[in-house]
Backbone as ProteinMPNN parsed JSONL, in Angstrom:
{"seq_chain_A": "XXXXXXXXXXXXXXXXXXXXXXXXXXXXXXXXXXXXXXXXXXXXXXXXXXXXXXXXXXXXXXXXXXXXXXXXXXXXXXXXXXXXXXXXXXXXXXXXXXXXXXXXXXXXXXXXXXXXXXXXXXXXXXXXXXXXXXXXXXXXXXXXXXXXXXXXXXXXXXXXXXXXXXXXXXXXXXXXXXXXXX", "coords_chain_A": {"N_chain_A": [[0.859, -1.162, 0.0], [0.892, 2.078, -0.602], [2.13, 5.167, -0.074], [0.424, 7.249, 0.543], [-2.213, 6.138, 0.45], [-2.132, 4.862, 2.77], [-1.802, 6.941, 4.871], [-4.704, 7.867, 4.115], [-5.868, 5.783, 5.185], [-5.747, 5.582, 7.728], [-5.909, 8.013, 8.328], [-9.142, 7.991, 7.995], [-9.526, 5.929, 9.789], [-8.908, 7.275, 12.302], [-10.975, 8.94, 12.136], [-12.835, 7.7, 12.396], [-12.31, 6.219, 15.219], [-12.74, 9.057, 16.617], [-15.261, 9.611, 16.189], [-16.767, 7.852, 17.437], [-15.843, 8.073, 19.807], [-17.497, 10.248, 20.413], [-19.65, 9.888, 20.007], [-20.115, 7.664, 21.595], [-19.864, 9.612, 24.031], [-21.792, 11.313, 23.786], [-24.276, 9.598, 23.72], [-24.815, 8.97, 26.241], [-27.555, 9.659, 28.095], [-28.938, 11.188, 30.854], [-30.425, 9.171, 32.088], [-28.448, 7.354, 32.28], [-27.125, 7.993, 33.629], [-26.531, 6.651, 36.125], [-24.983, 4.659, 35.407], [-22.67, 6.21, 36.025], [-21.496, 6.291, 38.253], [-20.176, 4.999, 41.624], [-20.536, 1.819, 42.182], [-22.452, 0.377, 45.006], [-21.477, -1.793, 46.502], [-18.358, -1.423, 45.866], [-15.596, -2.135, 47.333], [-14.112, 0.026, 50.3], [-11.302, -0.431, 49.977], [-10.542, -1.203, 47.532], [-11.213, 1.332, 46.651], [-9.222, 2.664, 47.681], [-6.995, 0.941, 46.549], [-7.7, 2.014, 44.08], [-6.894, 4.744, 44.283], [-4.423, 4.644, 45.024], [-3.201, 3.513, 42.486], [-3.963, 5.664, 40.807], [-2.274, 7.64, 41.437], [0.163, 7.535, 42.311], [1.058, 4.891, 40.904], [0.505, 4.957, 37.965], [0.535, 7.421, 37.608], [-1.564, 9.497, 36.656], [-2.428, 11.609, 38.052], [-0.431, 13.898, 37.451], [-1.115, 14.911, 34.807], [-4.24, 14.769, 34.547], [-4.086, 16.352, 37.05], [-4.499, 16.138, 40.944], [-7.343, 16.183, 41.505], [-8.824, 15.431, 39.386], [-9.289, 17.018, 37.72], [-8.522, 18.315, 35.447], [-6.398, 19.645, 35.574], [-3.452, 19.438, 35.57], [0.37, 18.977, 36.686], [2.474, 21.451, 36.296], [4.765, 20.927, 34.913], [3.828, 18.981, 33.137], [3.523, 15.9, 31.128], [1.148, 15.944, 29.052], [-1.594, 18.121, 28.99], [-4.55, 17.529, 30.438], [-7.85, 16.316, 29.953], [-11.031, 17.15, 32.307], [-11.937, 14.84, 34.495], [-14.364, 15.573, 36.153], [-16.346, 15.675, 35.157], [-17.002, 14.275, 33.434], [-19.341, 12.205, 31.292], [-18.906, 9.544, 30.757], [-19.423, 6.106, 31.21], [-18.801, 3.584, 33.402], [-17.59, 1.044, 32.175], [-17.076, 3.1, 29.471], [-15.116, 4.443, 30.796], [-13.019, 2.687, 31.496], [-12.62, 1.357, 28.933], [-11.134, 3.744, 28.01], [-9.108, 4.131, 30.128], [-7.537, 1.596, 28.934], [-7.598, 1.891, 26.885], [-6.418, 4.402, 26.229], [-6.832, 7.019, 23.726], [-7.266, 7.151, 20.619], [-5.788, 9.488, 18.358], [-5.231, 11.535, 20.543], [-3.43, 12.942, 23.111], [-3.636, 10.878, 25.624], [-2.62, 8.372, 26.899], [-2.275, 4.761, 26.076], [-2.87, 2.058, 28.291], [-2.818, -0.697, 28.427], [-1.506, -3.589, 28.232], [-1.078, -5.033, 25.617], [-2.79, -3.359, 23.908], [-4.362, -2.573, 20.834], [-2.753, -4.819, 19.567], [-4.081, -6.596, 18.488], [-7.866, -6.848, 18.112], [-8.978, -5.173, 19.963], [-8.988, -3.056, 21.253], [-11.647, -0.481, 20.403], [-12.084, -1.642, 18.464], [-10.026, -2.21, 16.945], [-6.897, -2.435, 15.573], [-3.018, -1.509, 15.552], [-2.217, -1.118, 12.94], [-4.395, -0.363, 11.564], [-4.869, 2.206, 12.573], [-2.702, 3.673, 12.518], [-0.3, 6.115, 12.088], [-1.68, 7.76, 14.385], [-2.719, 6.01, 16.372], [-2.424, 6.188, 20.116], [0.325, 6.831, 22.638], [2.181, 4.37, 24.514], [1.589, 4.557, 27.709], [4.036, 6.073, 29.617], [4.291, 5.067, 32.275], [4.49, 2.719, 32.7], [2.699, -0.292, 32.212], [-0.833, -1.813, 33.213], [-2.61, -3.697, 34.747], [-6.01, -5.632, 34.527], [-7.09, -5.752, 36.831], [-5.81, -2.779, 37.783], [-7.2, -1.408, 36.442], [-9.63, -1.093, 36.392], [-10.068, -0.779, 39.395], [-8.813, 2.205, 39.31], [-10.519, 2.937, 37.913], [-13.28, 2.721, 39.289], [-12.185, 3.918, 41.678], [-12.437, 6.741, 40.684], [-15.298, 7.278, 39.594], [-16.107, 7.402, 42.232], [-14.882, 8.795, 43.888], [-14.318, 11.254, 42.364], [-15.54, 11.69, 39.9], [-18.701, 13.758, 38.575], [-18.51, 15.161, 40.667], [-18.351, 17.721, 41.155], [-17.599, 21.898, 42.202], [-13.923, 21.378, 43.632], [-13.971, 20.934, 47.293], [-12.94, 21.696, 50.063], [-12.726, 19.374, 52.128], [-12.091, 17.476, 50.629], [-10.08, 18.044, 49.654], [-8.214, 17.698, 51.907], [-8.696, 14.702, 52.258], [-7.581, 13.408, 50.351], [-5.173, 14.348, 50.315], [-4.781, 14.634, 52.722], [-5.478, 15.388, 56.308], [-5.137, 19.084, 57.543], [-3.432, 20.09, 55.264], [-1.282, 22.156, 53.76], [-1.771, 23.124, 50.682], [-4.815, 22.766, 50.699], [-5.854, 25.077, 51.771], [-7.179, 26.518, 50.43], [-9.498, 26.315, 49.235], [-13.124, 26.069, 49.47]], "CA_chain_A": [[0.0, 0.0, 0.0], [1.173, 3.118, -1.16], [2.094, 6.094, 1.522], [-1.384, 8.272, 0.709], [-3.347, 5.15, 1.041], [-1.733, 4.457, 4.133], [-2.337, 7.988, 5.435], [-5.646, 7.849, 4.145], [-6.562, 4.73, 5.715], [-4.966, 6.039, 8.885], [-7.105, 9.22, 8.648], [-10.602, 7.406, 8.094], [-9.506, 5.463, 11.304], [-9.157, 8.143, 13.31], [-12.133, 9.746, 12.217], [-14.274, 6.816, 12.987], [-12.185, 6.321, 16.665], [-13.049, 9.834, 17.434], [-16.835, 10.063, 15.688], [-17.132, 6.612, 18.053], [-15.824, 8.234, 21.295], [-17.897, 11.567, 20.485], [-20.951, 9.182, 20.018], [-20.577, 7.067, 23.074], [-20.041, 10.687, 25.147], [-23.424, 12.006, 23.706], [-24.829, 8.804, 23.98], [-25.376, 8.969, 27.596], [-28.865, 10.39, 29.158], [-29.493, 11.608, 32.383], [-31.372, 8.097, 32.916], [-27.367, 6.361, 32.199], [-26.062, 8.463, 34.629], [-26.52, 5.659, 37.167], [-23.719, 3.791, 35.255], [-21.615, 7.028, 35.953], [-21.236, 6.356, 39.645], [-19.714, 3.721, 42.03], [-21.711, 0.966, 42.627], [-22.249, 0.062, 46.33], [-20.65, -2.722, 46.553], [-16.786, -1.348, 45.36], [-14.617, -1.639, 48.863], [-12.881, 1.488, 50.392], [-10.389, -0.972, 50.139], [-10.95, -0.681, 46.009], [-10.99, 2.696, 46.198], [-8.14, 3.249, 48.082], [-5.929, 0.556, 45.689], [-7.675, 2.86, 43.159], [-5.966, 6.032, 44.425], [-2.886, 4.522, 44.912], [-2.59, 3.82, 41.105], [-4.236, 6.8, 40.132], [-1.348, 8.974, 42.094], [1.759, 7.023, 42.815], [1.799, 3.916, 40.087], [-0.25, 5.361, 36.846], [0.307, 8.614, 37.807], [-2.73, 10.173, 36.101], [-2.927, 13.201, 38.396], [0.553, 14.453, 36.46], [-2.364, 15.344, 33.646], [-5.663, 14.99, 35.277], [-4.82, 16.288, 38.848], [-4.931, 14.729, 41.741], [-8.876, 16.193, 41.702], [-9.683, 14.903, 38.175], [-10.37, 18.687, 37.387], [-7.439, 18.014, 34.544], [-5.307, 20.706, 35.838], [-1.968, 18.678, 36.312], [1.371, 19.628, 36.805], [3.363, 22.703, 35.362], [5.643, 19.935, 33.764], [3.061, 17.897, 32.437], [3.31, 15.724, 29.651], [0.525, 16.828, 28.264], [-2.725, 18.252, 29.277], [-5.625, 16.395, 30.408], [-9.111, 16.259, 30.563], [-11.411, 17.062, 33.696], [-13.049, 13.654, 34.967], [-15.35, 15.85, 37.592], [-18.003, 16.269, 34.507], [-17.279, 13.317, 32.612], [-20.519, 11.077, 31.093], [-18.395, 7.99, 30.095], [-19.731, 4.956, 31.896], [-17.643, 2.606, 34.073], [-17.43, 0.48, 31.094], [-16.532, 3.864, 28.6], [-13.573, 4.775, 31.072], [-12.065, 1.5, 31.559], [-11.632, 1.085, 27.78], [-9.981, 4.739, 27.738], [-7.762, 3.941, 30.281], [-7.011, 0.684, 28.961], [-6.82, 1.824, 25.36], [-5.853, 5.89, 25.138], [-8.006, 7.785, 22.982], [-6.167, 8.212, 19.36], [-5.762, 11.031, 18.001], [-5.076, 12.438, 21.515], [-1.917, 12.413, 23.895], [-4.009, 10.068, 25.538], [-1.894, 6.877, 26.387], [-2.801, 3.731, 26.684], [-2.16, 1.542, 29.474], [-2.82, -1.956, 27.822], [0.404, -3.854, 27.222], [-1.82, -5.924, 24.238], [-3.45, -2.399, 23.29], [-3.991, -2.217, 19.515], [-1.807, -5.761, 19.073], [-5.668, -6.882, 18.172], [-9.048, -5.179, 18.026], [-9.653, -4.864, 21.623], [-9.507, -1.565, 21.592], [-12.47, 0.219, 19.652], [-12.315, -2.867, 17.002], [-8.983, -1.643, 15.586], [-5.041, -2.387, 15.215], [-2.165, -0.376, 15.259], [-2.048, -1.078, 11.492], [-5.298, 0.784, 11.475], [-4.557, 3.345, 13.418], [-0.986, 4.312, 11.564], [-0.054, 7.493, 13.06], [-3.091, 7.899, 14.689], [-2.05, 5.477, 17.745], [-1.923, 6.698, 20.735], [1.222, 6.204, 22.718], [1.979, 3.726, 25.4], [1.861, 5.258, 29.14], [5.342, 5.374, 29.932], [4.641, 4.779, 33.462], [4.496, 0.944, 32.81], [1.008, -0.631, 32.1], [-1.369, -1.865, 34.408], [-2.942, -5.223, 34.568], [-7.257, -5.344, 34.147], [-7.406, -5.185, 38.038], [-5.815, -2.092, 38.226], [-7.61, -0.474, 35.543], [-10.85, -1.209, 37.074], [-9.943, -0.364, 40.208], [-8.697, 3.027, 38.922], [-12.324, 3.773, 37.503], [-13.81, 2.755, 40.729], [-11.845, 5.166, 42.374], [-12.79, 7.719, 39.998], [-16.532, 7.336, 40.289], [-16.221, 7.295, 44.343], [-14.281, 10.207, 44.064], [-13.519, 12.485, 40.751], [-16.727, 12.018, 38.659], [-20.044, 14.726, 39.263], [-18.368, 15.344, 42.27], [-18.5, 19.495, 41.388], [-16.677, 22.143, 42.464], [-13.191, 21.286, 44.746], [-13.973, 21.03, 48.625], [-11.833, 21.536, 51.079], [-12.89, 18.386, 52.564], [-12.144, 16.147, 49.416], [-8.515, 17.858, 49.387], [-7.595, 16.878, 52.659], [-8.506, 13.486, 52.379], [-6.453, 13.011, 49.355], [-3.994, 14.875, 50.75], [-4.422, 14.42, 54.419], [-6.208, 16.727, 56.961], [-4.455, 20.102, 57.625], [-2.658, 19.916, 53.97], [-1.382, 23.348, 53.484], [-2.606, 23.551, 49.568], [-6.106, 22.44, 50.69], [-6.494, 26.065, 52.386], [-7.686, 27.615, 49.361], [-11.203, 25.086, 48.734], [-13.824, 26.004, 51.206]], "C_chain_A": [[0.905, 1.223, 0.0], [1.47, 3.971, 0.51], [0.891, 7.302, 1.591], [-2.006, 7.266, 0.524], [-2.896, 4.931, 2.167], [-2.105, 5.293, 4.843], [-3.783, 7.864, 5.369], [-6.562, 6.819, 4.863], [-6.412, 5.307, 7.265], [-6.288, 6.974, 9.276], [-8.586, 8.463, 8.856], [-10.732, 7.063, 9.362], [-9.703, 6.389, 12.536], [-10.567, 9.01, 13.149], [-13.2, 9.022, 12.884], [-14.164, 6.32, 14.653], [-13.071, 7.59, 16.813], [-14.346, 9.881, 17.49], [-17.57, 8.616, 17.099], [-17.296, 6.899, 19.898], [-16.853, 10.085, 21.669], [-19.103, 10.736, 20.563], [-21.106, 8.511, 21.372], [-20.747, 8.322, 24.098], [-21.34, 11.124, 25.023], [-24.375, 10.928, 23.547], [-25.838, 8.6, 25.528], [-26.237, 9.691, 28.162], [-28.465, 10.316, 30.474], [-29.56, 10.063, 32.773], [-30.13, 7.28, 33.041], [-26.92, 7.207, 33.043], [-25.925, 7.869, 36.413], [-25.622, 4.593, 36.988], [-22.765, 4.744, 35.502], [-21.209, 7.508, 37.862], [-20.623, 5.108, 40.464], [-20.542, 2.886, 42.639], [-21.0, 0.586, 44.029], [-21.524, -0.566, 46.628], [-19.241, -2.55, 46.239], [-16.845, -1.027, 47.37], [-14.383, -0.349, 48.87], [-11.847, 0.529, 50.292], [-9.786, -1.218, 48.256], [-10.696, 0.475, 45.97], [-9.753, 3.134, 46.7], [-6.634, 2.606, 47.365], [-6.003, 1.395, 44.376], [-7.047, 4.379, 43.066], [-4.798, 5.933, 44.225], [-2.761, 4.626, 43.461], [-3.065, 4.632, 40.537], [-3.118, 7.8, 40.099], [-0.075, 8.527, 42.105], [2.071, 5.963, 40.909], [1.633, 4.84, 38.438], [0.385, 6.966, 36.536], [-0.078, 9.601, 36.966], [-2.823, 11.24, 36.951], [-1.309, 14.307, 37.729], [-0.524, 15.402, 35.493], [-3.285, 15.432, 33.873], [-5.769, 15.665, 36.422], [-4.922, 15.191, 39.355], [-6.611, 14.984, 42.138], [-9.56, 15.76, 40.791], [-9.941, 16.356, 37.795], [-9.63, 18.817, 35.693], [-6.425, 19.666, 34.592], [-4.345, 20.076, 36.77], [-1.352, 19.867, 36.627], [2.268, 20.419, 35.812], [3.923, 22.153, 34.057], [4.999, 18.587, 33.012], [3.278, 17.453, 31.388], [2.571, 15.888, 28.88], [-0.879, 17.006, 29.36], [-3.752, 17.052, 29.437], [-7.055, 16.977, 30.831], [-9.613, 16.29, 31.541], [-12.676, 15.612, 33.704], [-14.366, 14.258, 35.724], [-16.389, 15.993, 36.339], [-18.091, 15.3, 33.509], [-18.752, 12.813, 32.044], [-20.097, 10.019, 30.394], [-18.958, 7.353, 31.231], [-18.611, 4.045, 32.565], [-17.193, 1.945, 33.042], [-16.29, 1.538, 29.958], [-15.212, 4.089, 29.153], [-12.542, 3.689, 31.414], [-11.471, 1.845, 30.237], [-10.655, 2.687, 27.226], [-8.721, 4.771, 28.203], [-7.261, 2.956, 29.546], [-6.303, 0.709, 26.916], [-6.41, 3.396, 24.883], [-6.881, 6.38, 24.376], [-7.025, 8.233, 21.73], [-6.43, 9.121, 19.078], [-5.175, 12.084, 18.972], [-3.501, 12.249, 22.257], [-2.76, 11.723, 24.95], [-3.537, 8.424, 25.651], [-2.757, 5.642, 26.802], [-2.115, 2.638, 27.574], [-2.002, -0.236, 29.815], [-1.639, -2.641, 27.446], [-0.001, -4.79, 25.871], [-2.64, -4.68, 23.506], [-3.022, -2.429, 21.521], [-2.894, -3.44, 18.979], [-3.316, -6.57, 18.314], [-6.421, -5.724, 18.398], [-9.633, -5.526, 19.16], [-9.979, -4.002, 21.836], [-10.009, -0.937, 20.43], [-12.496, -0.13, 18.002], [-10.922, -2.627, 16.162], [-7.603, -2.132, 16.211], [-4.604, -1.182, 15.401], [-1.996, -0.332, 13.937], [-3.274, 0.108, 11.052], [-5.293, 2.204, 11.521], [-3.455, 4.585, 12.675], [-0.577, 5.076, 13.009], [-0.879, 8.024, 14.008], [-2.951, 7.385, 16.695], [-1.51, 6.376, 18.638], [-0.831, 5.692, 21.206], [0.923, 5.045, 23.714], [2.137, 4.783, 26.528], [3.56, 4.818, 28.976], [5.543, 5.457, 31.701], [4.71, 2.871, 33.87], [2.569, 0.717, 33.136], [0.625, -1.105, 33.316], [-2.812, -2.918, 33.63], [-4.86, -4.709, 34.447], [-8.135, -4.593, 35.201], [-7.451, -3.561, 38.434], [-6.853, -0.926, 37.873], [-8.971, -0.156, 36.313], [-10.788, -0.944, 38.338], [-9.732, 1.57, 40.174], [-10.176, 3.846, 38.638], [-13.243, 3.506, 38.659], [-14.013, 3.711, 41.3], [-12.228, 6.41, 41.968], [-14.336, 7.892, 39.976], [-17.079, 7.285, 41.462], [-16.155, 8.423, 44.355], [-13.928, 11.294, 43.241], [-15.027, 12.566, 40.103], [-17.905, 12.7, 39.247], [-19.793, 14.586, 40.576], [-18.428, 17.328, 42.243], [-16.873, 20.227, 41.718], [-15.538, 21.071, 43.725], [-13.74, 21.848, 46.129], [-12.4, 21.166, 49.409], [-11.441, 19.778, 51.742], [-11.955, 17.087, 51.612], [-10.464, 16.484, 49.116], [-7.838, 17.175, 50.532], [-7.815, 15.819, 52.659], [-8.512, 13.099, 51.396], [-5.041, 13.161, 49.827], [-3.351, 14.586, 52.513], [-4.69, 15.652, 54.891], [-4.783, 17.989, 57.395], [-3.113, 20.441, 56.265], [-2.66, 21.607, 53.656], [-2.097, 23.936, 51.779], [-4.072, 23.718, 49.585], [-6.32, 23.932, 51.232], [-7.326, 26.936, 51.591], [-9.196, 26.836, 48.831], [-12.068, 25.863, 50.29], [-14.456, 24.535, 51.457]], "O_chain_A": [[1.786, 1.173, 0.858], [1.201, 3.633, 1.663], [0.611, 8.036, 2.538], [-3.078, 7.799, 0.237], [-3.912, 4.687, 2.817], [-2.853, 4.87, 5.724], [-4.328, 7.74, 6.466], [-7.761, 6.99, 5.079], [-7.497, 5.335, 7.846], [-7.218, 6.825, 10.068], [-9.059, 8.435, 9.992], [-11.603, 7.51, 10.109], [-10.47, 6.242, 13.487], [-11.071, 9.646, 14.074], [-14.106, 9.417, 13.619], [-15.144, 6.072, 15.356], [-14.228, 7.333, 17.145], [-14.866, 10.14, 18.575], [-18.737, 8.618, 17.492], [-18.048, 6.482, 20.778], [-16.866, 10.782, 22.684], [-19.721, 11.083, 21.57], [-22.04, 8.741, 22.141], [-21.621, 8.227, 24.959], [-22.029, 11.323, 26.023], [-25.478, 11.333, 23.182], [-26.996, 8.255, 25.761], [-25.747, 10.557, 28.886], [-27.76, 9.473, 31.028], [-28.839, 9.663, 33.687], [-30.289, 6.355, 33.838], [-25.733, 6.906, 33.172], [-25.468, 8.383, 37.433], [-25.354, 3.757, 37.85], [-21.663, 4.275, 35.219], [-20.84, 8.541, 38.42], [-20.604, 4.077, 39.792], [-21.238, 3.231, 43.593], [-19.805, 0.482, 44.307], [-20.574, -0.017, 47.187], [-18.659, -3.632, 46.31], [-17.483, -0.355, 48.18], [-14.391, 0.389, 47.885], [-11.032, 1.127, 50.996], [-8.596, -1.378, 47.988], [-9.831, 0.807, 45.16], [-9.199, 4.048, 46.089], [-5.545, 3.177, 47.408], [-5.032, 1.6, 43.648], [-6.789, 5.005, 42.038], [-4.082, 6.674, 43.551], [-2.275, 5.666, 43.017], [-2.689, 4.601, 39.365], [-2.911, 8.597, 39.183], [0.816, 9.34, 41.86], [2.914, 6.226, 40.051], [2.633, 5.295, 37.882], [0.614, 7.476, 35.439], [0.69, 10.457, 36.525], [-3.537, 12.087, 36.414], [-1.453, 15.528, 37.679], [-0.564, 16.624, 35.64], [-3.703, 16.483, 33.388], [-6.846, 15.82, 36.999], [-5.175, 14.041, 38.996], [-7.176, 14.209, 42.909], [-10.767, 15.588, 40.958], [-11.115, 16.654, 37.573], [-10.263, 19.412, 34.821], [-5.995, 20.425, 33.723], [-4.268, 20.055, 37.998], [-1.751, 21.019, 36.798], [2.671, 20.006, 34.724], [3.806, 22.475, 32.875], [5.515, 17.584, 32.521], [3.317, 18.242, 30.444], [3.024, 16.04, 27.746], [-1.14, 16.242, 30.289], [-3.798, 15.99, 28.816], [-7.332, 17.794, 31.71], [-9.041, 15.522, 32.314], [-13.773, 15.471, 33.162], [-15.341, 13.527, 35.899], [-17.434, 16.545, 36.686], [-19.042, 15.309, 32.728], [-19.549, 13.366, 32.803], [-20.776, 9.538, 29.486], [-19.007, 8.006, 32.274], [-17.518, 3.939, 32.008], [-16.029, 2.295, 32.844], [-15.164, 1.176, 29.617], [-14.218, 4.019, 28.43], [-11.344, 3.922, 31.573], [-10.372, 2.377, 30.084], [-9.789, 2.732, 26.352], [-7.674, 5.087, 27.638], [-6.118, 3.315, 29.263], [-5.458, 0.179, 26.194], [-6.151, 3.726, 23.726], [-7.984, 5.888, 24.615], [-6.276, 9.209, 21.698], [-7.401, 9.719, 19.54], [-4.734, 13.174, 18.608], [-2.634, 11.465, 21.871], [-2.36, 12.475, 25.839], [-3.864, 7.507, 24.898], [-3.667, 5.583, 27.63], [-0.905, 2.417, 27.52], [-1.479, -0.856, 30.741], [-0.9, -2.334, 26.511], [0.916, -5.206, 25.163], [-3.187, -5.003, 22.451], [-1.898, -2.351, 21.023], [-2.175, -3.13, 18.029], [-3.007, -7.206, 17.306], [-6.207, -4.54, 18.66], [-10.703, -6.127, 19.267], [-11.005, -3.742, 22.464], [-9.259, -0.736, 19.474], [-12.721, 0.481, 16.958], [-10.797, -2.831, 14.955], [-7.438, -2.127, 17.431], [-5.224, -0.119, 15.446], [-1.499, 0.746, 13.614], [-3.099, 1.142, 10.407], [-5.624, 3.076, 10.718], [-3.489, 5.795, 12.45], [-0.544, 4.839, 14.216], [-0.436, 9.089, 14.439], [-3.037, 8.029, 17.741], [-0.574, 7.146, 18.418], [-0.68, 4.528, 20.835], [-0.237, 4.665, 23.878], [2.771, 5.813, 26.298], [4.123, 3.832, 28.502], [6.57, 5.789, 32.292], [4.895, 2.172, 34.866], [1.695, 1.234, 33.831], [1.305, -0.998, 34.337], [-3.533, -2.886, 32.632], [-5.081, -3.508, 34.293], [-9.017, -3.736, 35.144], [-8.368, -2.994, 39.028], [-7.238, 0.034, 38.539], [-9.255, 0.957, 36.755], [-11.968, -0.776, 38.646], [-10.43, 2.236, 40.938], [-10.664, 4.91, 39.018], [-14.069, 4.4, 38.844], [-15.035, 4.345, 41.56], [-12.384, 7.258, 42.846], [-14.63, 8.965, 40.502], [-18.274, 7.154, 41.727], [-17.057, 9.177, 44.719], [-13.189, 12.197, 43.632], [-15.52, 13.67, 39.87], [-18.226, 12.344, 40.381], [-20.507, 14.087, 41.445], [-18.532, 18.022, 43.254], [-15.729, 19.779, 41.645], [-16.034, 20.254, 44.5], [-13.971, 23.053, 46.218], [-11.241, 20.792, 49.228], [-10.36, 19.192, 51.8], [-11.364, 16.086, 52.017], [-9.687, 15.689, 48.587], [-7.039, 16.257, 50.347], [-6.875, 15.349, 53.301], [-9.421, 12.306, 51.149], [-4.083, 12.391, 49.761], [-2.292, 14.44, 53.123], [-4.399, 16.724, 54.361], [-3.611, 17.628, 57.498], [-2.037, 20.986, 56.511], [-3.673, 22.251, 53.385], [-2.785, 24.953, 51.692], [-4.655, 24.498, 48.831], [-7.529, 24.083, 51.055], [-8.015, 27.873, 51.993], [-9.708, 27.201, 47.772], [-11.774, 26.064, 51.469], [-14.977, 24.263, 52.539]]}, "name": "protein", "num_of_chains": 1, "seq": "XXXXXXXXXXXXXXXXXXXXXXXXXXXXXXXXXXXXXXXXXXXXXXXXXXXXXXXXXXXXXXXXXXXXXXXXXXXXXXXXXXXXXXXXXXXXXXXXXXXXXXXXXXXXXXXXXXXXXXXXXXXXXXXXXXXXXXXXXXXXXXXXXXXXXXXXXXXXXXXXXXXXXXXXXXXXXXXXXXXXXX"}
């Protein structure tokens, strides 16, 4: 295949990832916004393996914050999205973490991502240029992933403005940054 069929195939792909992840976002009613929460049943003991790799292993608050608001750090690798207003489904944000979002900086955290069509029916052949990268914090097994989105519907998703409350116990009570949340 030629190198403008290759591009072009490339391009289509990404059009139909993004037209796919713009469809599942406006997919979701009000009445699905009962898949956009943590079901009873997740442990604090879940949510709290879900912090850990949100902050320490994954380290998704680099780009997201550690509030999900997506106001990382100065030296961020790249910008990120705010989780606090998301409408992906437990389901929709697994397969983002687990497969990146092409087109975007966006990594994925799959170590089989895109080696098959696991993620959003497609290859990296598909994809071309398009592919997002790998995390380069080292992937993260199905557990964690899901644990991760747990944590994130406990704590990050239609949770609103920043509390005070919700910084210190990320941070730990009397956390001098938290002074600025009421």
């Amino acid at each position: 295949m030629g190198g403008w069929a290759r591009r072009a195939r490339a391009a289509r792909a990404g059009a139909v990832v993004f037209a796919c992840v713009l469809g599942l976002a406006g997919a979701v009613s009000a009445e699905d916004s009962a898949d956009n929460k943590a079901s009873p049943e997740v442990s604090e003991k879940q949510i709290a393996f879900g912090k850990h790799i949100w902050s320490a292993k994954a380290k998704c608050i680099l780009c997201h914050g550690w509030s999900g608001n997506g106001e990382g750090a100065e030296r961020a690798p790249r910008p990120g999205l705010s989780l606090r207003k998301t409408i992906l489904t437990k389901e929709q944000l697994m397969e983002v973490v687990q497969c990146g979002r092409p087109g975007t900086k966006m990594p994925y955290h799959d170590s089989f991502a895109y080696t098959d069509d696991r993620c959003y029916g497609m290859t990296a052949a598909d994809l071309g240029e398009d592919i997002p990268n790998r995390t380069t914090e080292g992937t993260l097994q199905h557990r964690e992933i899901e644990a991760v989105v747990d944590y994130l519907l406990a704590k990050v998703v239609n949770r609103g403005p920043i509390t005070k409350a919700e910084c210190e116990e990320f941070w730990g009570p009397g956390a001098g940054g938290c002074k600025k949340y009421k």
